[in-house]
C-alpha positions in Angstrom: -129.1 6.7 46.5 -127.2 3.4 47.2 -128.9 3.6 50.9 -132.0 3.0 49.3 -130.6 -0.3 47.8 -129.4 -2.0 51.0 -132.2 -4.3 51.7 -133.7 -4.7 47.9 -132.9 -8.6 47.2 -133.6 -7.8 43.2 -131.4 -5.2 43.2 -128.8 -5.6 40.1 -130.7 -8.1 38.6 -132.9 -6.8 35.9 -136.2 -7.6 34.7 -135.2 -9.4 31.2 -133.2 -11.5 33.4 -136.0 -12.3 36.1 -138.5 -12.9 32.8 -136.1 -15.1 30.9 -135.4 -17.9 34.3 -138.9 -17.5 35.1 -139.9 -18.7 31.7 -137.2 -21.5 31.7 -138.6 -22.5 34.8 -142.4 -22.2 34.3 -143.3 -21.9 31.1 -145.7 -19.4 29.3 -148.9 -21.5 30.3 -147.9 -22.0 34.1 -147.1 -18.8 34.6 -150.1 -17.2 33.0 -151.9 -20.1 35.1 -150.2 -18.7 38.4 -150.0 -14.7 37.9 -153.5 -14.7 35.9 -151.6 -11.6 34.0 -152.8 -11.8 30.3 -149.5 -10.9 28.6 -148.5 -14.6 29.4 -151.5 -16.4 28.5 -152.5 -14.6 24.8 -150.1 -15.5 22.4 -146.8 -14.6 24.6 -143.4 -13.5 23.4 -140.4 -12.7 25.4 -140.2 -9.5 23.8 -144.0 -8.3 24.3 -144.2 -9.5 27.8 -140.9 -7.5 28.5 -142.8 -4.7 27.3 -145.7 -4.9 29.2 -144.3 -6.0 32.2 -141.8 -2.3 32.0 -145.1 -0.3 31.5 -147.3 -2.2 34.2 -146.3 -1.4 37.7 -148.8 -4.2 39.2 -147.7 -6.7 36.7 -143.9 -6.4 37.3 -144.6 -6.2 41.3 -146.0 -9.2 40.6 -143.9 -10.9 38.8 -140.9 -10.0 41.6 -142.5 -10.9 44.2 -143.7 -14.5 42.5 -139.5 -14.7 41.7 -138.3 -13.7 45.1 -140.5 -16.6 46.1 -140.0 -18.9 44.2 -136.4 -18.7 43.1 -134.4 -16.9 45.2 -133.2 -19.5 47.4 
């Protein structure tokens, strides 16, 4: 199982913690602006967007790959 991890950048680094620099970063307006997912643009919360991004696979790939990008230096 750890062979599987080798080459994945995000791995340790969980998804509240991804959310929560993105958000100190971007903002809920500019990100819902740059990922065009609704769970940031509709009356966000840390706590529902979580949720949503845990139960939507393209919304959380989405959300990695826009933080690999953009803050992983």
């Amino acid at each position: 199982m750890s062979g599987q991890q080798l080459n994945n950048p995000l791995h340790g680094i969980k998804l509240a913690t991804i959310l929560e620099q993105l958000f100190k970063e971007y903002g809920w307006e500019e990100l819902g602006a740059t990922l065009n997912i609704n769970a940031f643009k509709n009356n966000p919360t840390y706590k529902s967007s979580l949720k949503f991004l845990r139960t939507t696979p393209w919304a959380r790939e989405k959300v990695e790959q826009f933080y690999l990008k953009n803050m992983i230096d």
